[in-house]
Backbone as a chain_set.jsonl record, in Angstrom:
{"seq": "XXXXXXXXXXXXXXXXXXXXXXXXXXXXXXXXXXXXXXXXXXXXXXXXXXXXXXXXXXXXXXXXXXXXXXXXXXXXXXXXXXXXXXXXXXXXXXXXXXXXXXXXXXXXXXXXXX", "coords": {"N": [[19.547, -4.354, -5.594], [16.803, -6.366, -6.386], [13.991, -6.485, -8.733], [11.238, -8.756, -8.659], [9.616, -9.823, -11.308], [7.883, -11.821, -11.523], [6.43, -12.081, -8.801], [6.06, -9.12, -8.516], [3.588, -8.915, -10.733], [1.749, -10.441, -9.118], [1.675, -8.797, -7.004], [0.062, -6.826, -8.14], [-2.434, -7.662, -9.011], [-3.503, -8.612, -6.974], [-3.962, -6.193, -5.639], [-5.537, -5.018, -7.737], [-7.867, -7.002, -7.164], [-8.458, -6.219, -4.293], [-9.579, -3.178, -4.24], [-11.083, -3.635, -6.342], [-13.123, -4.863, -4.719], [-13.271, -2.688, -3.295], [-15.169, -1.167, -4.974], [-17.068, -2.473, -5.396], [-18.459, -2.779, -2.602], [-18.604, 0.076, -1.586], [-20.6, 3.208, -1.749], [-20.73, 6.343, -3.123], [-19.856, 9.486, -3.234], [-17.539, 9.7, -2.984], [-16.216, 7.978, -3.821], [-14.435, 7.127, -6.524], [-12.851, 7.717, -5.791], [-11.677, 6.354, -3.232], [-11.462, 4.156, -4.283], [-9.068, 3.958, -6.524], [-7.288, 5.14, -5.001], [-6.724, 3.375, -2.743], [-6.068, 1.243, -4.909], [-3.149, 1.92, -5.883], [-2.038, 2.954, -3.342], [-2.001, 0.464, -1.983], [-1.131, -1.576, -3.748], [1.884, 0.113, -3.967], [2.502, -1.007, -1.648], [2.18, -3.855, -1.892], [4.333, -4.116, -3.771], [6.968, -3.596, -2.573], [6.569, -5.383, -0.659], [6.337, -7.957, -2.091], [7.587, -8.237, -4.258], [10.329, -6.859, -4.451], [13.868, -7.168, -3.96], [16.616, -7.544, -2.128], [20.259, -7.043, -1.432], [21.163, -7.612, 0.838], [20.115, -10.068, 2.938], [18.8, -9.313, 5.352], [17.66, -6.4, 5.121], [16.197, -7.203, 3.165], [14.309, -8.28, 4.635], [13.771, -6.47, 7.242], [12.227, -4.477, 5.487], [10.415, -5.424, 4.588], [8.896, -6.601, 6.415], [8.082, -4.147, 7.698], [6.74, -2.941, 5.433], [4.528, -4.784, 4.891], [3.283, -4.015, 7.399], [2.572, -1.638, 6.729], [1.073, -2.05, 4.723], [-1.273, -3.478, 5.735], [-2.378, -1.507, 7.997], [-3.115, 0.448, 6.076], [-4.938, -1.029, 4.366], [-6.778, -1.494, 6.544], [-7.614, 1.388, 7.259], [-8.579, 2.251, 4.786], [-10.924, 0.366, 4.499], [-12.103, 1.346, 7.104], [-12.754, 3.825, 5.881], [-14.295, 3.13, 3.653], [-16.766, 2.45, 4.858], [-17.855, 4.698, 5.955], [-19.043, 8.05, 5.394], [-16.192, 11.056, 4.217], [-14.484, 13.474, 3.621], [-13.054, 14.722, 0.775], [-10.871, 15.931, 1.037], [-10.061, 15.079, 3.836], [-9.762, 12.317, 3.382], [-7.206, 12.207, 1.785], [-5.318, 13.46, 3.135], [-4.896, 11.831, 4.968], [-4.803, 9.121, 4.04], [-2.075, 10.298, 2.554], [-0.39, 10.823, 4.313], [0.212, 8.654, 5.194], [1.14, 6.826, 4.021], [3.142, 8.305, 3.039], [4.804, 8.528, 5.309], [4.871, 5.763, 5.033], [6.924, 5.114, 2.449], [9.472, 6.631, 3.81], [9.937, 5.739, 5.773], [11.024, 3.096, 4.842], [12.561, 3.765, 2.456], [14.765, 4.302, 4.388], [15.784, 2.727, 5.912], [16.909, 1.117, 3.476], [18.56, 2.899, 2.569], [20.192, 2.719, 5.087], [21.368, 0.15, 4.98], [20.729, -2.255, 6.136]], "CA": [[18.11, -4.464, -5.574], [16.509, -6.673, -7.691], [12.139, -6.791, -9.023], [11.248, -9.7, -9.166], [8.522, -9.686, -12.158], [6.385, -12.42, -10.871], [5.665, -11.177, -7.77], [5.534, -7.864, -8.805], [2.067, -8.891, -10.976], [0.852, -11.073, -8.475], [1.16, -8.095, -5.974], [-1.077, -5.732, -8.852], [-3.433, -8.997, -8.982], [-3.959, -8.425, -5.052], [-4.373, -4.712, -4.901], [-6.98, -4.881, -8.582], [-9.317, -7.445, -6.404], [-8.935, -5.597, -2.86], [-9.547, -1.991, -5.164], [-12.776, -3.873, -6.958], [-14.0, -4.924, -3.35], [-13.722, -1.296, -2.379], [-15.879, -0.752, -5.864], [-18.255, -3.109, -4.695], [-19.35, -2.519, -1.54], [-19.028, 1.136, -1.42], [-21.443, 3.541, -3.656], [-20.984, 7.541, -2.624], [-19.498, 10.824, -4.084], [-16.242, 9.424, -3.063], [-15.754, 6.3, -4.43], [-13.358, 6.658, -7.724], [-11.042, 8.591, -5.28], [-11.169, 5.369, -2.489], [-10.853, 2.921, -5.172], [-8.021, 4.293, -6.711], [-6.226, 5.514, -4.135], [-6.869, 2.381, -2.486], [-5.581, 0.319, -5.111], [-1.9, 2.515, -5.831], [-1.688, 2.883, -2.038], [-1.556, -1.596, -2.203], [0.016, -2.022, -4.824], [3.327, 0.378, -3.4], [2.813, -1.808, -0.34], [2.779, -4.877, -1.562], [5.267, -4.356, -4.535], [8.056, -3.805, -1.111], [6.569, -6.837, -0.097], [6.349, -9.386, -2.875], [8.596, -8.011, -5.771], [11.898, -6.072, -4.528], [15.119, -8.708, -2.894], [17.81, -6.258, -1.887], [21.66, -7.725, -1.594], [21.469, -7.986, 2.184], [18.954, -10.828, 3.277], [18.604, -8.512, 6.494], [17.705, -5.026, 4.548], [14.833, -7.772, 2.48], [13.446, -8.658, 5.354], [13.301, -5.014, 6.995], [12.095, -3.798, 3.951], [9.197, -6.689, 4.185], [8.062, -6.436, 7.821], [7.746, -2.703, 7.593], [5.996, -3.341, 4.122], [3.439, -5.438, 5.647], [2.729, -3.409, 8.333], [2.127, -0.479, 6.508], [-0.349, -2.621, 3.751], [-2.701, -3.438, 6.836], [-2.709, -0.078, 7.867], [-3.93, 0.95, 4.618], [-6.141, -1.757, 4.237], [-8.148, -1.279, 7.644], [-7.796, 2.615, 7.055], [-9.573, 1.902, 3.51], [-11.985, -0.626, 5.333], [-12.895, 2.124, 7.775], [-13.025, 5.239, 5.106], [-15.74, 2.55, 3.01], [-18.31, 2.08, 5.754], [-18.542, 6.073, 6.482], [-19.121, 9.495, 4.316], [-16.032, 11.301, 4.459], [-14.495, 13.946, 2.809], [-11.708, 14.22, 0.053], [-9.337, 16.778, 2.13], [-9.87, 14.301, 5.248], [-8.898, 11.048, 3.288], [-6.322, 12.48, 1.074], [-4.434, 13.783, 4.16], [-4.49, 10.871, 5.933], [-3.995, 8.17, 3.319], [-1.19, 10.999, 1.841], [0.772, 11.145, 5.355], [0.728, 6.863, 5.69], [1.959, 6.299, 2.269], [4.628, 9.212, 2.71], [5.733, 7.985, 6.305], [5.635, 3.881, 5.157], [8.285, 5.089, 1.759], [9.953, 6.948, 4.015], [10.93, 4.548, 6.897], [10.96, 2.101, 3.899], [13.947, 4.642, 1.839], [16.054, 4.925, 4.926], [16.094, 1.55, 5.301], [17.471, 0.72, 2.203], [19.825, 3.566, 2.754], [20.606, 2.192, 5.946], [22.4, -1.458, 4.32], [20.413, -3.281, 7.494]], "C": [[17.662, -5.128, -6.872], [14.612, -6.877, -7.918], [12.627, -8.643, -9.513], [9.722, -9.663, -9.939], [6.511, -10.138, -11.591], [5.532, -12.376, -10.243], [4.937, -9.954, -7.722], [3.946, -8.271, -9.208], [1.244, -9.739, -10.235], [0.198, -9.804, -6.901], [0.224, -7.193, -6.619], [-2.39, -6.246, -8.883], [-4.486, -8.536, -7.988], [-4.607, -7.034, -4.835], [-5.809, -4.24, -5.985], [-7.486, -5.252, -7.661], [-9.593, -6.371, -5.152], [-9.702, -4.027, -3.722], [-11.282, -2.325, -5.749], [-13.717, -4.204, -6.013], [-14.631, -3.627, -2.518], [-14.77, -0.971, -3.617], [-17.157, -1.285, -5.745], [-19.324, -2.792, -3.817], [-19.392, -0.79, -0.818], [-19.397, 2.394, -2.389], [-21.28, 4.862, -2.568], [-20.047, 8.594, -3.189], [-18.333, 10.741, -3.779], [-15.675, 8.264, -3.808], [-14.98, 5.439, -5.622], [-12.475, 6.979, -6.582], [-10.737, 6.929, -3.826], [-10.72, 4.493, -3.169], [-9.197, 2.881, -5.563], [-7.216, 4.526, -6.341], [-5.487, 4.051, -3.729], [-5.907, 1.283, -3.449], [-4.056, 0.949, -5.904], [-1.641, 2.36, -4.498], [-1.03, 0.945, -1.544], [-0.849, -1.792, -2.574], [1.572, -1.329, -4.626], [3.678, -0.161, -2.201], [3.184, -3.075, -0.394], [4.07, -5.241, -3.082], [6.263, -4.198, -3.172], [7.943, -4.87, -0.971], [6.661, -7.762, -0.644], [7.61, -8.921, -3.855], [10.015, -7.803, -5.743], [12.448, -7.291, -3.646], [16.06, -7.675, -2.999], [19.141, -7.326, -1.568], [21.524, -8.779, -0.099], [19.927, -8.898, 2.369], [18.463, -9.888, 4.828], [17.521, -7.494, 6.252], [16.421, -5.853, 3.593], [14.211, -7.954, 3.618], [12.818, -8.136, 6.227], [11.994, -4.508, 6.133], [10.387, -4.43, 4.278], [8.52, -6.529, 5.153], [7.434, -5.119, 7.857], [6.448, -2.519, 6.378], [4.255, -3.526, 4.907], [2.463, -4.923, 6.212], [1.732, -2.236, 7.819], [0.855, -0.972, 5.43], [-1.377, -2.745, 4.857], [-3.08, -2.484, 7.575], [-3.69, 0.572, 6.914], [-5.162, 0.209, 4.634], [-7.002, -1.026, 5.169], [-8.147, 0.02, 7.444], [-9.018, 2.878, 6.042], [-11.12, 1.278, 3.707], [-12.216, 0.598, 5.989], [-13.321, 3.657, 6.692], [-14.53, 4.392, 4.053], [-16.995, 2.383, 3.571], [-18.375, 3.891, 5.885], [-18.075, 6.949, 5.328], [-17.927, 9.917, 4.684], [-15.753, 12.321, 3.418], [-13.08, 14.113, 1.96], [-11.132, 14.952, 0.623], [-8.921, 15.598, 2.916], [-8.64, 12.822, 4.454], [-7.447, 11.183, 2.524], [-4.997, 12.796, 1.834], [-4.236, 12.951, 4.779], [-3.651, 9.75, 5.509], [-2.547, 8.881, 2.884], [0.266, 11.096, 3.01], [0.941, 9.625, 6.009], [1.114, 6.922, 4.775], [3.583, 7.116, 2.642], [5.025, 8.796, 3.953], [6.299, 6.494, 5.79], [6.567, 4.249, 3.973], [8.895, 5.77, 2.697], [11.332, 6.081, 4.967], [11.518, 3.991, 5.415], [12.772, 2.549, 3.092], [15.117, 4.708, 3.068], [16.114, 3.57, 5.462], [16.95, 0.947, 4.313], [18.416, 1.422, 2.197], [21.056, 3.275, 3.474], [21.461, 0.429, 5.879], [21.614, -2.293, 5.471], [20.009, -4.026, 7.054]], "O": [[17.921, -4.768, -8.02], [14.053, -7.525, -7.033], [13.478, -9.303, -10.109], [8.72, -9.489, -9.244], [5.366, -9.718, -11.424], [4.331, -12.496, -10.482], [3.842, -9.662, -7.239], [3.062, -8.09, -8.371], [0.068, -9.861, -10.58], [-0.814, -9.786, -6.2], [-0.55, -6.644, -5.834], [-3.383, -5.522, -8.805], [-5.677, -8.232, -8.056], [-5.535, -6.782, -4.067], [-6.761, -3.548, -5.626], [-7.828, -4.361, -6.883], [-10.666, -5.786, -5.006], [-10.907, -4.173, -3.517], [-12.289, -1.624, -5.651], [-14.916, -3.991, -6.19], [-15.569, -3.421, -1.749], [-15.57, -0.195, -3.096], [-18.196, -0.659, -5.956], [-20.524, -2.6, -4.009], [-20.03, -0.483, 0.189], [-18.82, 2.651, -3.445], [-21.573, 4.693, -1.385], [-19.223, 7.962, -3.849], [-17.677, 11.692, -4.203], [-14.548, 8.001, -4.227], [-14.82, 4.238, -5.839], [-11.365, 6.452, -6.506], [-9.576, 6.577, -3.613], [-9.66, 3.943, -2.873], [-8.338, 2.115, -5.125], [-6.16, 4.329, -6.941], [-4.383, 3.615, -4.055], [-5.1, 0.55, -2.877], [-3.793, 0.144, -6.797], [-0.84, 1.441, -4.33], [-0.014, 0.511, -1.003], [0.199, -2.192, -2.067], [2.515, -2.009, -5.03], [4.769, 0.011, -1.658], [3.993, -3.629, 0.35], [4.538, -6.353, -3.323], [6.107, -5.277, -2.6], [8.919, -5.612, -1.068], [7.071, -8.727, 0.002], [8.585, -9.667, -3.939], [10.823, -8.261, -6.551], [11.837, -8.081, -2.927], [16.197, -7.008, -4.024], [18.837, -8.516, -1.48], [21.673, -9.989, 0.071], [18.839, -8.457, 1.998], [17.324, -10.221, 5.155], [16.517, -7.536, 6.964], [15.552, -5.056, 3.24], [13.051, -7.601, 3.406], [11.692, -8.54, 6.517], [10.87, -4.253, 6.566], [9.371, -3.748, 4.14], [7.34, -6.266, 4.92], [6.221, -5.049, 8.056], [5.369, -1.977, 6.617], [3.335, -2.785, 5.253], [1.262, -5.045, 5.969], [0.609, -1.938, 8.225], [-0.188, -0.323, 5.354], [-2.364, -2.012, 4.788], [-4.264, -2.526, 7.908], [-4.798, 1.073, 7.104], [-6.261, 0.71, 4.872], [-7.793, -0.148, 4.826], [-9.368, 0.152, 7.361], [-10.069, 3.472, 6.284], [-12.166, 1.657, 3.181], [-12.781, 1.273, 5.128], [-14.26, 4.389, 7.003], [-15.57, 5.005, 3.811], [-18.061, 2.212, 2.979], [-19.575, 4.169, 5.881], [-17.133, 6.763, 4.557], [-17.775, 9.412, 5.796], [-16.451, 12.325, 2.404], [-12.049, 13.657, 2.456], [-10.258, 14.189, 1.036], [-7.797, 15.103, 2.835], [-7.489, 12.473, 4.714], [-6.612, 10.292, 2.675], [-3.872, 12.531, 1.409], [-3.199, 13.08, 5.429], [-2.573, 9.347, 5.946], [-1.658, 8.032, 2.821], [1.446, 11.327, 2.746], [1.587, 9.379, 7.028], [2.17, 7.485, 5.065], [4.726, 6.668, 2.543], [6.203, 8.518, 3.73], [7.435, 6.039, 5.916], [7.571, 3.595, 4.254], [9.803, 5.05, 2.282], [12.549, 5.893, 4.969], [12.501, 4.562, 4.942], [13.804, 1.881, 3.164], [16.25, 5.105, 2.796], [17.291, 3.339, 5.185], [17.783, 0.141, 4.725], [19.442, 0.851, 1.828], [22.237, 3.364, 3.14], [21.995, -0.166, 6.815], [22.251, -3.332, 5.648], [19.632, -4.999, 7.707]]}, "num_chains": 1, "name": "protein.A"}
């Protein structure tokens, strides 16, 4: 497994702006905890996706599709938690059980040499 640097800060780049968009356009008694979440939740999605190259070109490209998937997840999840009130149990549990399923696939994967 190797980081690749560049990517890496171009994927932190990506998840600051999307993170300052959620700071933008949504104002309510939640809104450090979407931001923030929001922009850690990105940024472990798209570091998978832009930064890590694993041995096997197979097991990168795994790794990447799955990645992906699980960033636009997040995103539109994020996108729908900014237009409505909700509350911090609700989003914490939800965003807390996509994050921990997409490393999970993501780890057995990588375990998996595919």
């Amino acid at each position: 497994m190797r980081i690749d640097y560049i990517k890496t800060l171009i994927s932190l780049a990506v998840s600051a702006l999307i993170a300052y968009g959620f700071y933008s356009f949504h104002h309510s008694e939640n809104s450090q905890l979407l931001i923030w979440t929001s922009f850690v939740e990105l940024f472990i999605s798209g570091f998978f996706v832009l930064g890590l190259r694993f041995e096997l070109n197979r097991t990168t490209t795994n790794v990447r599709v799955v990645s992906i998937i699980y960033f636009l997840v997040l995103l539109i999840t994020n996108i729908i938690f900014s237009f409505f009130s909700f509350s911090q149990q609700l989003f914490i549990i939800i965003n807390g059980l996509i994050v921990l399923t997409g490393v999970l696939i993501v780890y057995l994967l990588i375990k998996a040499k595919q």
